[in-house]
C-alpha positions as semicolon CSV with decimal commas, in nm:
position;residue;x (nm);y (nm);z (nm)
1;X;-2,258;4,788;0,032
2;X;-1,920;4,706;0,206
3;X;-1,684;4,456;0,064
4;X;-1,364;4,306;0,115
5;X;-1,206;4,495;-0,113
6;X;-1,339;4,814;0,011
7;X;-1,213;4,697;0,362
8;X;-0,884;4,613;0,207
9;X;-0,842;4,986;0,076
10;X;-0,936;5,137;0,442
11;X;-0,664;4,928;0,578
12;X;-0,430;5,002;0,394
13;X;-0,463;5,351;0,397
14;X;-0,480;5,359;0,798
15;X;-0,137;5,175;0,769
16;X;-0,002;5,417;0,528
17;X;-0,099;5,694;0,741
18;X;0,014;5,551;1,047
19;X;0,389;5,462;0,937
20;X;0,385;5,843;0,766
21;X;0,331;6,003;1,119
22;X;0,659;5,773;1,277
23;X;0,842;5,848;0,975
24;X;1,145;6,069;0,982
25;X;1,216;6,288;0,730
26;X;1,498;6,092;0,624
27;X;1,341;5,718;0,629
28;X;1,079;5,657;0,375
29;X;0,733;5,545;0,434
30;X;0,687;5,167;0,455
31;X;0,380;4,981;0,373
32;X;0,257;4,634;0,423
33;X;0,007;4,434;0,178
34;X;-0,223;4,245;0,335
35;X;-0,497;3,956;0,197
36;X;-0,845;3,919;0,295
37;X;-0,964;3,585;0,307
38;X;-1,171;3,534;0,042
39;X;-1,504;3,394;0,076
40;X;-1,752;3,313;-0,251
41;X;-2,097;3,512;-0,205
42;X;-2,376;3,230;-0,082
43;X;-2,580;3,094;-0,395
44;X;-2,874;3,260;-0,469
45;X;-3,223;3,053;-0,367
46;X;-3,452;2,933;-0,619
47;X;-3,646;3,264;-0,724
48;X;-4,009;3,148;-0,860
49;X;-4,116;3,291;-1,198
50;X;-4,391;3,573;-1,141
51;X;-4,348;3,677;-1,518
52;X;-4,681;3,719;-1,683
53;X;-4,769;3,517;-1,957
54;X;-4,816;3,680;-2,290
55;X;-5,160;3,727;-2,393
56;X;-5,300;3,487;-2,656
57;X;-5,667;3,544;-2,671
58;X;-5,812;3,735;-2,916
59;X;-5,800;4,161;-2,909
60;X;-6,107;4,299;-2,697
61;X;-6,298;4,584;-2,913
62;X;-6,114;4,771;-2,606
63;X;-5,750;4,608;-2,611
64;X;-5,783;4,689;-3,032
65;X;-5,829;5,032;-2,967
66;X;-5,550;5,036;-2,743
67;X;-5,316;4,881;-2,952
68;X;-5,440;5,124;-3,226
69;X;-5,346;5,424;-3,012
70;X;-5,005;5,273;-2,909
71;X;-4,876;5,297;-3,291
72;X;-4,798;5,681;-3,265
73;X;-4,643;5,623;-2,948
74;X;-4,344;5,396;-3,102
75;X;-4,112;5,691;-3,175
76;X;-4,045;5,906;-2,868
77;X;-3,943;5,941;-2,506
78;X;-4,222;5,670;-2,461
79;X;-4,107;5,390;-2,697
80;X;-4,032;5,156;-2,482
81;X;-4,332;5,181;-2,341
82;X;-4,549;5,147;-2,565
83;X;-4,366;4,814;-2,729
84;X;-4,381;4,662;-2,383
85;X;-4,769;4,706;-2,405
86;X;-4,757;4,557;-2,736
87;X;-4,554;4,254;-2,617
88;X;-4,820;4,213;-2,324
89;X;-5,116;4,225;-2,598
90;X;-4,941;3,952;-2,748
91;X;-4,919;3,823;-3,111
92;X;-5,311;3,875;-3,119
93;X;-5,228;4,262;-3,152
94;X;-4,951;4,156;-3,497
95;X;-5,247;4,296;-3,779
96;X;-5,248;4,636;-3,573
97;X;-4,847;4,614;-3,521
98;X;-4,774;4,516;-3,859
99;X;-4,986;4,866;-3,984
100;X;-4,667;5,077;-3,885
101;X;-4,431;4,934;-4,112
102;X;-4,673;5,167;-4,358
103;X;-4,641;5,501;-4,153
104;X;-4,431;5,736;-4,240
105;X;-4,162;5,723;-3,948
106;X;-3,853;5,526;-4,008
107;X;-3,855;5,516;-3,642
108;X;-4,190;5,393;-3,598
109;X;-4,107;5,115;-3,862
110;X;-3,799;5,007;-3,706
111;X;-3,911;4,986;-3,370
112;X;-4,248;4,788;-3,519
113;X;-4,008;4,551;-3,628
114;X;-3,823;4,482;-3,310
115;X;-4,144;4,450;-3,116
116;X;-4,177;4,169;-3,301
117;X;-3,853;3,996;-3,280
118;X;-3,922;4,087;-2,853
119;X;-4,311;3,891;-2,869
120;X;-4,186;3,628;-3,138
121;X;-4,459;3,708;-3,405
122;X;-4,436;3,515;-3,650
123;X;-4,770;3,582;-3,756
124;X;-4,562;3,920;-3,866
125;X;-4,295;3,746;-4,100
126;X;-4,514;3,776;-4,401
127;X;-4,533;4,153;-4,365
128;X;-4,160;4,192;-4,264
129;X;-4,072;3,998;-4,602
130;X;-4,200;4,240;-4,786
131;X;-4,060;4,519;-4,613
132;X;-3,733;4,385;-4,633
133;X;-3,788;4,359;-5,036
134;X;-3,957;4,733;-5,033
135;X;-3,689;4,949;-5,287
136;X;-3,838;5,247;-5,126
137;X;-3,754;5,133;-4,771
138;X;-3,454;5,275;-4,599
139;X;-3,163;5,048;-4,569
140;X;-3,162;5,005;-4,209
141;X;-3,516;4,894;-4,223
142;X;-3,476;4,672;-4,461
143;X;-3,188;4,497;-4,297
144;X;-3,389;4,465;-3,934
145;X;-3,681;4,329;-4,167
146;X;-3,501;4,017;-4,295
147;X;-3,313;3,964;-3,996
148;X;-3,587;3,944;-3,762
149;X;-3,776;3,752;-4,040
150;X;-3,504;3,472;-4,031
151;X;-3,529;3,464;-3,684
152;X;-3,862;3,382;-3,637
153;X;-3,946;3,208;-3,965
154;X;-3,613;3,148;-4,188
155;X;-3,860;2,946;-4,407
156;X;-3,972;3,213;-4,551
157;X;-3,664;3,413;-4,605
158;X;-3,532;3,285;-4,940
159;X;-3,793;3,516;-5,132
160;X;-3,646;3,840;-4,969
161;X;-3,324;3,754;-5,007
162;X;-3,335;3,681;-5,338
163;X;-3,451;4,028;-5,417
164;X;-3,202;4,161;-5,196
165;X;-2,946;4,009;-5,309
166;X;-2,987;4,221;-5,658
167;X;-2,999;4,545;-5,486
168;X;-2,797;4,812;-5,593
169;X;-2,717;4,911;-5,246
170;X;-2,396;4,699;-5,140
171;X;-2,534;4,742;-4,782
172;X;-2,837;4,581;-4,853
173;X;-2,664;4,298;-5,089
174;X;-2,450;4,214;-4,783
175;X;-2,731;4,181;-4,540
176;X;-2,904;3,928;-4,775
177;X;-2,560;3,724;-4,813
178;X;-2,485;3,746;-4,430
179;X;-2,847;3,658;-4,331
180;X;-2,842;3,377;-4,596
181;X;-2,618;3,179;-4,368
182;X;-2,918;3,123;-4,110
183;X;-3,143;2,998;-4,398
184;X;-3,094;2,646;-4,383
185;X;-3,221;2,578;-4,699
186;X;-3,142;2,454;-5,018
187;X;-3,281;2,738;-5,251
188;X;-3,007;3,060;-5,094
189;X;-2,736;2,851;-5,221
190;X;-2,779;2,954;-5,629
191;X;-2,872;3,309;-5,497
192;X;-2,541;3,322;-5,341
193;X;-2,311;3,176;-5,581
194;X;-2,325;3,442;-5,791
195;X;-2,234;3,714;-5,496
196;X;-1,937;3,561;-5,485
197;X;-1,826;3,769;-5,806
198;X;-1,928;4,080;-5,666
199;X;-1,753;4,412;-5,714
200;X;-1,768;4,494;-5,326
201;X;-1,531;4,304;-5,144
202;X;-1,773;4,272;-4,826
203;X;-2,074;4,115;-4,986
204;X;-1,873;3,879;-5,182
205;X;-1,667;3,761;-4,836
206;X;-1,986;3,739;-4,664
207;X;-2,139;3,528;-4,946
208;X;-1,820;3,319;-4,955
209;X;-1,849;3,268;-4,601
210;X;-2,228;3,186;-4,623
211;X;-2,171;2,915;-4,864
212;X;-1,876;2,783;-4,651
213;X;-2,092;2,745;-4,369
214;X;-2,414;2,582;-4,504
215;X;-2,245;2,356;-4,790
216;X;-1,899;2,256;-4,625
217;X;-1,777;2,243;-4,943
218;X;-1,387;2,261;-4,943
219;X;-1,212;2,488;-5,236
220;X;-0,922;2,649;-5,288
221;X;-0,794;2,962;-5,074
222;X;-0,963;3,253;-5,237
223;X;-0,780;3,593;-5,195
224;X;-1,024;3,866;-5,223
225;X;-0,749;4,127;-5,233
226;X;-0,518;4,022;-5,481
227;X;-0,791;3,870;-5,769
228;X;-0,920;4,079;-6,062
229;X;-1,277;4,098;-6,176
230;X;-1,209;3,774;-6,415
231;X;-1,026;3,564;-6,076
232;X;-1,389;3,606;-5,915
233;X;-1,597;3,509;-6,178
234;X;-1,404;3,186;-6,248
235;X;-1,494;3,114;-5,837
236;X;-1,813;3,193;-5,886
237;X;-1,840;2,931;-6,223
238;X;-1,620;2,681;-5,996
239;X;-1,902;2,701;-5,753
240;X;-2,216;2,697;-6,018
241;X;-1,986;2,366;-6,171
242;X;-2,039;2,215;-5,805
243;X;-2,371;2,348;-5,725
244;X;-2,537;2,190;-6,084
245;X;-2,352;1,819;-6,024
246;X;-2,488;1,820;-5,680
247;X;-2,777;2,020;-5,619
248;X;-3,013;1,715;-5,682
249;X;-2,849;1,480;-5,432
250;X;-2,695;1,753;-5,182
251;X;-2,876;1,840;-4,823
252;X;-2,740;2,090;-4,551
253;X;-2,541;1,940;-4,318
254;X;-2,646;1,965;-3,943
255;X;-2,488;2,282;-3,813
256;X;-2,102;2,246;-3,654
257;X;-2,164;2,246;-3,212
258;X;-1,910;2,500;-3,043
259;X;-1,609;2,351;-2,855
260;X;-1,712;2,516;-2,572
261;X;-2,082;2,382;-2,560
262;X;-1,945;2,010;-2,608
């Protein structure tokens, strides 16, 4: 497609070319700049939506033996495939989907999972909580689990991140303290006070920040790098103070609007 730019470039070249030819060998080659007049591409018409709708009526003995076959397919040249078939099927086809979070492919697993975070099944949260609690699960599994879980049901959450939280994997400790801040609920807050003590500096920032951002509660500058072990356990009891003299009266505040969206 020709643009003004790519006008621009052919006439300046011709010009370049042209005053090289005249030139002497002793006068250097002159070149003039020139603007195109710039005009804004027309606006684009009204296109009409000719998505179609996700399915929502219960699995033919056909359309179950379809989704059935796709569950192999989720790991392989044709992955994307087959969980675009699975978000036509719909959430009706979640009890087939939710079978390959117990196959033995991480791949499989992982991709189960974002299949549904892409057809919002929330008919699946159950089953990605307890992935996302699963010891024997992979970390990055786990992780995917309990964010897609708070994503389509965050009600639910507080049980896996609870576990998590406990982990010893600090990767999996800082998922549950990062994902805690999209839990807009009361019961994260005493599962991430004491994360704020913790001996990796990531999951106790990321629990810091979590409580920050759901409490609003204002304390003193904390610096991570320069405490000792004893520094972040007396946060952690500073918090525990607050949390017991207000948990009965306290609610979340309504979450803080960008700048830019006001």
């Amino acid at each position: 497609m020709i643009t003004y730019a790519s006008i621009a470039a052919v006439i300046l070249v011709g010009l370049v070319e042209v005053q090289t030819l005249h030139a002497s060998v002793d006068q250097p080659v002159r070149t003039w700049l020139i603007q195109v007049p710039y005009e804004a591409p027309p606006a684009n018409p009204d296109v009409p939506d000719v998505s179609i709708p996700h399915n929502k009526n219960p699995l033919s003995p056909e359309d179950l033996k379809r989704a059935e076959a796709l569950l192999p397919l989720l790991e392989g040249k044709q992955e994307f495939w087959a969980m675009g078939e699975f978000v036509h099927l719909g959430e009706p086809s979640v009890p087939v989907l939710i079978q390959a979070l117990t196959m033995p492919s991480p791949r499989i697993r992982y991709n189960a999972i974002e299949t549904l975070l892409m057809m919002k099944g929330v008919a699946g949260v159950p089953a990605l909580v307890s992935a996302a609690k699963e010891p024997g699960e992979i970390p990055r599994v786990r992780e995917h689990a309990l964010r897609v879980a708070v994503r389509l049901d965050s009600t639910k959450a507080p049980e896996a991140i609870e576990v998590m939280a406990k982990d010893a994997n600090p990767s999996i400790r800082k998922a549950a303290a990062f994902e805690a801040r999209y839990v807009r609920q009361k019961a994260v807050i005493p599962i991430l006070i004491p994360m704020v003590s913790d001996d990796e500096r990531f999951v106790a920032l990321s629990a810091l920040q979590s409580l920050w951002i759901l409490t609003r509660h204002e304390t003193e500058f904390h610096d991570w790098d320069t405490s000792t072990k004893q520094d972040r356990a007396a946060w952690s009891s500073e918090w525990t103070e607050w949390w017991d003299a207000n948990k009965e009266i306290f609610e979340i505040p309504e979450p803080q609007r960008s700048k830019r969206s006001s």
